[in-house]
C-alpha positions in Angstrom: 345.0 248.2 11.8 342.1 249.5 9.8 343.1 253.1 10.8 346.6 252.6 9.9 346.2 251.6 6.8 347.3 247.7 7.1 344.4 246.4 6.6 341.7 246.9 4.7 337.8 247.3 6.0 336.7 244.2 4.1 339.9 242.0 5.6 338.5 243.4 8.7 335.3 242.4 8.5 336.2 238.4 6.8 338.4 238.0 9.5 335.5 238.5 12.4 333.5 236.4 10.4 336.1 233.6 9.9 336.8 234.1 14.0 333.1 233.5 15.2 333.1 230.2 13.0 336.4 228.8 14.4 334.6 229.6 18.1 331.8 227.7 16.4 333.8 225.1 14.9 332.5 225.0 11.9 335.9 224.0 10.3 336.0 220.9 12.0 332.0 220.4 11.8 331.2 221.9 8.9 328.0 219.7 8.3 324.8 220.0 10.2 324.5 217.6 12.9 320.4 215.9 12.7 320.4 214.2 15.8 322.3 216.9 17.6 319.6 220.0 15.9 316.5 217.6 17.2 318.0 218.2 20.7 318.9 221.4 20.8 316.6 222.9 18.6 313.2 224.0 20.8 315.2 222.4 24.0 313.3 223.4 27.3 316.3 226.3 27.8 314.8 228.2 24.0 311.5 227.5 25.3 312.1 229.8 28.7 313.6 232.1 26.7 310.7 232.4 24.1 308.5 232.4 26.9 310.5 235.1 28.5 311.0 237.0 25.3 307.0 237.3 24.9 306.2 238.6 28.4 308.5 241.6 28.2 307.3 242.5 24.5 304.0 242.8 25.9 302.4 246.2 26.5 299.7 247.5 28.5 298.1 250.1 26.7 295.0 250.8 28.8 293.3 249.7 32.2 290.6 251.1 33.4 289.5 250.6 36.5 291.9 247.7 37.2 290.1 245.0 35.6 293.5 243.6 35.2 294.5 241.4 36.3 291.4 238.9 36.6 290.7 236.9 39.5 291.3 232.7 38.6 288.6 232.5 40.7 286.3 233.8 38.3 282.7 232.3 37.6 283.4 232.5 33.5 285.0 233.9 30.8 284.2 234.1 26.8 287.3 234.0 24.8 286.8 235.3 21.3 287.9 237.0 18.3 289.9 235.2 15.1 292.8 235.2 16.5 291.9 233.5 19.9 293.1 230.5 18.9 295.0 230.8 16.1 298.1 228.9 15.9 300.0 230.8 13.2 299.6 233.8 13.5 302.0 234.0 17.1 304.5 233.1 15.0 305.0 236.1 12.5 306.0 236.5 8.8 309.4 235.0 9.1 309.3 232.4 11.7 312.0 230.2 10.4 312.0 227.0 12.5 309.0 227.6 14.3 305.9 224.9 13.7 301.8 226.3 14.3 302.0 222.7 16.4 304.6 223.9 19.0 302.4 227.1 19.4 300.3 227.8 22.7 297.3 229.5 22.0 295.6 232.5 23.8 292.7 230.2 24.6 294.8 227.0 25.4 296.9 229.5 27.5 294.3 231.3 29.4 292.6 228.1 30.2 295.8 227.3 31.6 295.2 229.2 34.4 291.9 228.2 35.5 290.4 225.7 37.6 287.7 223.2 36.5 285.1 225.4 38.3 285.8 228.2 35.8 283.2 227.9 32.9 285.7 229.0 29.6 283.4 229.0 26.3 285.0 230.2 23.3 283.9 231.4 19.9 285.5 232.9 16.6 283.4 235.4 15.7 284.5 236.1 12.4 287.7 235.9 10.5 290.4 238.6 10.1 290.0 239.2 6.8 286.5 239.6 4.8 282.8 240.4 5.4 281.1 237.5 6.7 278.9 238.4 10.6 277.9 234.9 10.5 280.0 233.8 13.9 278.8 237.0 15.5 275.2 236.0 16.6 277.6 232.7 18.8 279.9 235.6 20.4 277.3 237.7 21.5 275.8 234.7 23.4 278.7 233.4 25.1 279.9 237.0 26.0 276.5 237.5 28.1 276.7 233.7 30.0 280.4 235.6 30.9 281.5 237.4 33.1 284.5 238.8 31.6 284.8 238.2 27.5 288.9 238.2 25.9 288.2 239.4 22.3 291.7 238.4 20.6 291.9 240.6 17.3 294.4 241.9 14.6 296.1 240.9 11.8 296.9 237.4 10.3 300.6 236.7 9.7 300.4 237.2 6.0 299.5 241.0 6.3 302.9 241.9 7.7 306.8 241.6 6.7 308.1 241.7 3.5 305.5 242.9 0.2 302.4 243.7 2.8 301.2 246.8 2.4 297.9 248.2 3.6 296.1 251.0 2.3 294.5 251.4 5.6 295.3 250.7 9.4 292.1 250.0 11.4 291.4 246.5 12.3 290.8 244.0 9.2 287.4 243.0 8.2 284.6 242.8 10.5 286.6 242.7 13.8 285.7 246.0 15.0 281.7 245.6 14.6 282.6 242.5 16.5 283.7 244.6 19.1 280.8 246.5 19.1 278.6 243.9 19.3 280.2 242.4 22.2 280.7 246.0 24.0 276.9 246.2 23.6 276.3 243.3 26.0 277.8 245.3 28.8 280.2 242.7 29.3 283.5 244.0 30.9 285.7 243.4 27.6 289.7 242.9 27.4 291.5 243.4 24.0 294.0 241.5 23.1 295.7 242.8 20.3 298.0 240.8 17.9 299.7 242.9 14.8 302.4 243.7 13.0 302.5 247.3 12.6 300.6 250.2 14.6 296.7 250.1 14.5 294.1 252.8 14.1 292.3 251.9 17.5 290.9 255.0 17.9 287.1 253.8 19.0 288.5 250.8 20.9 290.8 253.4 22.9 287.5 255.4 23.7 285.6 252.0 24.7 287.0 249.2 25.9 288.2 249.1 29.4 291.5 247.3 28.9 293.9 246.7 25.7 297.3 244.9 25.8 299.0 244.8 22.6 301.4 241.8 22.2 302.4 241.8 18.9 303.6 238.2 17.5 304.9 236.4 20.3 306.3 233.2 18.9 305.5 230.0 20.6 304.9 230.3 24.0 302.5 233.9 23.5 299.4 232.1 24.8 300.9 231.5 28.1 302.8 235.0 28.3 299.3 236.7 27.6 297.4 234.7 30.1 300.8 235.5 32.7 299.9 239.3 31.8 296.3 239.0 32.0 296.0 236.8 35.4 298.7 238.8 37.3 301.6 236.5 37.3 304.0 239.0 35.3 303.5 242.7 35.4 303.4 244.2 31.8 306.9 246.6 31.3 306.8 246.8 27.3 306.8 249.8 25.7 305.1 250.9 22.4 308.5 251.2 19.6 306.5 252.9 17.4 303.8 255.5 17.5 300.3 254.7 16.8 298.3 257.3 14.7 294.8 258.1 15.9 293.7 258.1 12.3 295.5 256.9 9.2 295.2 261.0 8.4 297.5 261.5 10.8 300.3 259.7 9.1 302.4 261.0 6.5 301.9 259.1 3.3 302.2 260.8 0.1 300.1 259.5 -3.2 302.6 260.4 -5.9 305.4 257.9 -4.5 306.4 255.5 -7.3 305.3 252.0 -6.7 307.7 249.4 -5.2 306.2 246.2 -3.8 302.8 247.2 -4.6 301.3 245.9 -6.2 302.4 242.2 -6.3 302.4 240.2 -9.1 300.5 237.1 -9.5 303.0 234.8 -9.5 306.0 236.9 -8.0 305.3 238.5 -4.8 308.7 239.5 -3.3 310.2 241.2 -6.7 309.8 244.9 -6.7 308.8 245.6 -10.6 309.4 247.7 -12.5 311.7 249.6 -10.2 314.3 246.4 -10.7 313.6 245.9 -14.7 311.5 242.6 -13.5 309.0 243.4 -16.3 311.3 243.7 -18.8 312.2 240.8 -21.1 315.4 242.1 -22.3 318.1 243.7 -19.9 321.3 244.7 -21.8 324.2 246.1 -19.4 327.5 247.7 -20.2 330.6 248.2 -18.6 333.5 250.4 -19.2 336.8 249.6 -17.5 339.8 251.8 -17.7 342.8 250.0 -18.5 346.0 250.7 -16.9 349.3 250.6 -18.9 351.9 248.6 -18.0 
């Protein structure tokens, strides 16, 4: 009808719209049911497919020498990093309906897995953000009673979506030295990486032994990481998006006019100047031809 010139694109489109809500029946319903969204909402069928979701967005990027997937038989394992068990950050910049209390942990998940037998010790380390080594001395010593340590790193939630820019891409803060530390112990490590947007890894790629990237995985990621990491789902993700081996390597020019960057204090999402926020005074005018009749 659009081709033929009986309709119009826009009547097109408000007509799919309108169709989707009768299917819906949001003319007869048009209100928000309470007691029907507490049932449905998070009901065990959107938890298997969270859970579902979160395994195949996994990727492996590296395993060397098959230390993956570990043995649940294993003496003990050190689970560490700032993002280990970190309840908000699974769930992204926009998580809509999602709640840090419905979130399963990499360290609640892994221990999942295990029996009583298995000794799991667990330390932060550091946070993702800033320059504090205080929590590395703790790491060190729980990666050396281990025989295997997780080191869960990356970015917090807040550092990616909308207005979050980052001058650079190698891991926030400390987190790297972290890794060092830890590597230094001889400790077979596996890192788990949790981001937002590709990652200069450059000396983890030449180091440590196995690296799954998982992105934010929504509620269920702590027991979709520990399916990947104990064997029970093979990892088919694939990388979306290429990640440079130094921030050189990416394209970035300095003379691009600011847009989001950088925020202001009290407006964040507002792209300044580009949009006239800064001004006080916008004056527009329109001309409109008239037709005579």
């Amino acid at each position: 009808l659009v081709r033929e010139g009986r309709i119009s694109e826009e009547t097109n489109g408000v007509r799919r719209i309108i169709k989707i809500k009768l299917r819906l029946g949001l003319f007869e319903r048009p209100y928000v049911d309470p007691e029907r969204a507490k049932r449905i909402i998070k009901c065990k069928e959107h938890v298997e497919a969270s859970l579902e979701a979160a395994r195949k967005s996994i990727v492996l990027l590296k395993n060397e020498g098959n230390i993956l997937p570990l043995n649940r038989d294993i003496d003990s394992i050190a689970v560490i990093g700032p993002l280990a068990n970190d309840r908000e950050t699974p769930l992204g910049p926009w998580s809509c309906l999602g709640s840090p209390e419905d979130v399963v942990t990499v360290l609640e998940g892994i221990k999942s897995k295990l029996s009583r037998n298995t000794r799991v010790l667990y330390a932060k380390g550091c946070d993702v953000e800033g320059t504090s080594k205080e929590g590395f001395r703790e790491a060190v010593e729980i990666a050396r009673q281990s025989k295997v340590a997780i080191v869960v790193v990356g970015e917090s939630r807040d550092m990616s979506g909308e207005a979050a820019c980052r001058a650079y891409l190698d891991l926030p803060g400390v987190q790297e030295d972290l890794l060092k530390e830890i590597y230094a112990t001889g400790v077979p490590i596996i890192m788990v990486l949790m981001n937002g947007r590709p990652l200069s890894i450059s000396w983890a790629k030449e180091h440590i032994p196995a690296i799954i990237e998982t992105w934010f995985l929504g509620i269920q990621a702590g027991y979709a990481i520990a399916d990947v990491i104990f064997g029970d789902y093979n990892p088919g993700g694939k990388l979306p998006v290429t990640f440079p081996h130094t921030v050189g390597q990416v394209p970035i020019y300095y003379n691009h006019k600011n847009a989001g960057r950088p925020p202001l204090p009290d407006v964040k999402w507002a792209s300044k100047y580009l949009d006239a926020h800064l001004y006080t005074t916008i004056s527009i005018r329109a001309w409109t031809k008239l037709h005579e009749v």
